[in-house]
C-alpha positions, 0 to 999 in steps of 0.5 A: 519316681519308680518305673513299674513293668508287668507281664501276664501270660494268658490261655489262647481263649483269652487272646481276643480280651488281651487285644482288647486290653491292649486297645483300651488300657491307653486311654485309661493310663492317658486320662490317669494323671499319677502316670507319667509315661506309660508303654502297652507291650507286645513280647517275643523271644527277642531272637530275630525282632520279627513278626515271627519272634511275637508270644501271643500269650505274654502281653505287658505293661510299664509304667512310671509314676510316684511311689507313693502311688504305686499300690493304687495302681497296683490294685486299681480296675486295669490291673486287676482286669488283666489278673482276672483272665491271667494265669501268672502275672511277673512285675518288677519294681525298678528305679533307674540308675542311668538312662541314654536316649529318648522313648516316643520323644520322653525321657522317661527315666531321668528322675530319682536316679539310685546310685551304689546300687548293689543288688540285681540289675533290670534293662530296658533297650528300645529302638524305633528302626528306620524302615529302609534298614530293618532288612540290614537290623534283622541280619544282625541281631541272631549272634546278638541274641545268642551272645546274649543268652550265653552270658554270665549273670543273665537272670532272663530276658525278653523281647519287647516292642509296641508294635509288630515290626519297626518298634523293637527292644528287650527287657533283661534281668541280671545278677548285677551291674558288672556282668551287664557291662560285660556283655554290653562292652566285652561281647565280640557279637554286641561290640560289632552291632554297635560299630554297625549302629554308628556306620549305618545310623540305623535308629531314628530313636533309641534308649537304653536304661538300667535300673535297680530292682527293688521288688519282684513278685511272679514268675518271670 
């Protein structure tokens, strides 16, 4: 199993057809039965996880599935539909070295874990925000994202979620494992977030995956 995430920019003329894609590609990857999980994603700066963050323009996809059938889908009718009116398409794929935590009630990284992986590193984090504490979540989340920026070995990163507030998560790139494990252990800013995460209990779901990137094509 491989999970596969790509994100198109489009023109603002193409933003109807992108909602449209949004609307309709779940129905499509429902009745897919080589799809084992997949997410339509909105995307945003990743600095507040408001509706003001949101890119209108970048719109994204993940899935999973078998390697083996990777390039029919990668060459199938909703891939080449969001190429079609894209101006540049990124996509990774990636296979997952470790994964905490459930996505939509799934555990959608646990097979074919890779270890030893040496090269550069993807992760995935996503929550679903109780909706009484998204004032308290939104208060902390600039330092993080600054701290964030900031960090050694950051390749980029941006936020994602499935819907304009409540659903948030980031997809980053990294040079490699240690310099995750710094930002995610050593950072003063993230290390606060997670004592506030176990006081406040503020996720009703969350997830956090790394994994090895295999190939990349695109600008990301």
């Amino acid at each position: 199993m491989i999970a596969v995430i790509y994100f198109w920019r489009i023109k603002p003329i193409h933003l109807p057809l992108a909602i449209l894609h949004m609307a309709l590609d779940r129905i499509s990857l429902r009745g897919n039965n080589k799809i084992k999980f997949y997410k339509s994603l909105g995307t945003g700066k990743g600095e507040t996880f408001t509706p003001s963050d949101a890119n209108a323009l970048r719109w994204g996809l993940l899935v999973t599935l078998d390697s083996k059938d990777f390039e029919a889908f990668n060459n199938s009718v909703l891939i080449n539909s969001w190429r079609k009116f894209s101006v540049s398409e990124y996509r990774a794929n990636l296979q997952p070295i470790s994964s905490h935590g459930m996505w939509a009630g799934n555990q959608p990284f646990e097979e074919n874990k890779i270890q030893g992986w040496k090269g550069k590193i993807a992760a995935i984090t996503r929550a679903r925000i109780k909706w009484n504490l998204n004032s308290k979540f939104f208060k902390s989340v600039p330092p993080v994202t600054l701290s964030l920026k900031n960090s050694p070995g950051l390749l980029g990163a941006i936020g994602i979620g499935e819907a304009p507030i409540g659903l948030q998560g980031t997809f980053s790139r990294w040079s490699s494992a240690q310099d995750i494990r710094n930002f995610a252990y050593s950072g003063a800013a993230h290390s606060r977030v997670i004592d506030q995460t176990r006081e406040l209990n503020w996720y009703a779901e969350e997830l956090f995956a790394r994994f090895a990137i295999l190939e990349e094509h695109g600008e990301f």
